[in-house]
N, C-alpha and C positions, 0 to 999 in steps of 0.2 A: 700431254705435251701441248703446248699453246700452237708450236706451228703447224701442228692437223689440219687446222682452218686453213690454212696455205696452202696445204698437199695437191696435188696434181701437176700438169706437163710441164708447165714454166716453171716451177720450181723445179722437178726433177732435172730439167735439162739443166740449172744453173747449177745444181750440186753435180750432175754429172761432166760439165764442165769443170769444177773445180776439181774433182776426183782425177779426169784426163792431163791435168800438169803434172809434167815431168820433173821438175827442178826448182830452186827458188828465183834464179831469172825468169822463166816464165811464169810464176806466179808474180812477181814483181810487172813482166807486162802485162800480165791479163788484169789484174785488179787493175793497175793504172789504165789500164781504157776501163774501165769497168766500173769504178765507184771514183766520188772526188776527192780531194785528198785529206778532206775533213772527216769522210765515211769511212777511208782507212784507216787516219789517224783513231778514232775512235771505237774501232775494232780491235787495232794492237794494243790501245790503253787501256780496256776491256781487260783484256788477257793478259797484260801486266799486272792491272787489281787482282786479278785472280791469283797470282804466282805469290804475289806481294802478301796477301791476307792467307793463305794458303803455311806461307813460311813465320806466320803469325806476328804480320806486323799491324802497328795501329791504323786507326782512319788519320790523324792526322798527319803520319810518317807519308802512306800513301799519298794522301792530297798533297802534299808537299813535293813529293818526290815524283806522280806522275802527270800532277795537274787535273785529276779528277774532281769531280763534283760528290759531296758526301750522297748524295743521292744515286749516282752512278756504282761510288764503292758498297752501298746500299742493295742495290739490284746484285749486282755481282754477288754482294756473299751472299744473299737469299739462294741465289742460284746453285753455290756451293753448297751449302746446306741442305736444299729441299728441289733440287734440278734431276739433271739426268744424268751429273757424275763427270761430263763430258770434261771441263774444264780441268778434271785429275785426272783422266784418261790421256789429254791430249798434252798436259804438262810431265805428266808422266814422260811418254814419248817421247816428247821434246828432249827431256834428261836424259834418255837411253842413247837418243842419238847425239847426241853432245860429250855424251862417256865414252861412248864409243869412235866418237872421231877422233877424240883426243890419246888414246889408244894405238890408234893407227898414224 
């Protein structure tokens, strides 16, 4: 994993700050003090490329539809491909709990 190089206290405290949100309001305030709104925006659009290429659509549907860079939707599916899985793990998720609200 590339963020190894990273590992230690100030990482762990951000992820363990992000792990202590309770709800999607407080992750809405905590990113918002916490990164600008260019570094969220490009986080969510991230994880849109991923769902996007994941439900097997083109580069150029994507770049259309989320304003990406073929270079960004580039990284992204490299990471699908040969990552750590995470982006189907967490899209997964996402789907359970979206079945599930709807449900109830």
């Amino acid at each position: 994993m590339q963020i190894n190089k990273l590992r230690g206290k100030e990482l762990d405290q951000l992820f363990k700050a992000i792990l202590s949100l309770e709800d999607l309001e407080e992750c809405y305030r905590f990113f918002d003090d916490l990164c600008t709104i260019n570094e969220i925006q490009a986080l969510a659009q991230r994880l849109d490329v991923a769902r996007m290429l994941r439900e097997g659509n083109t580069y150029h549907k994507i770049e259309a539809e989320t304003g990406a860079s073929t270079a960004t939707i580039s990284r992204v599916k490299r990471c699908l491909n040969f990552g750590n899985d995470t982006y189907e793990m967490v899209l997964e998720r996402i789907n359970e709990q979206d079945s599930k609200a709807e449900k109830e």
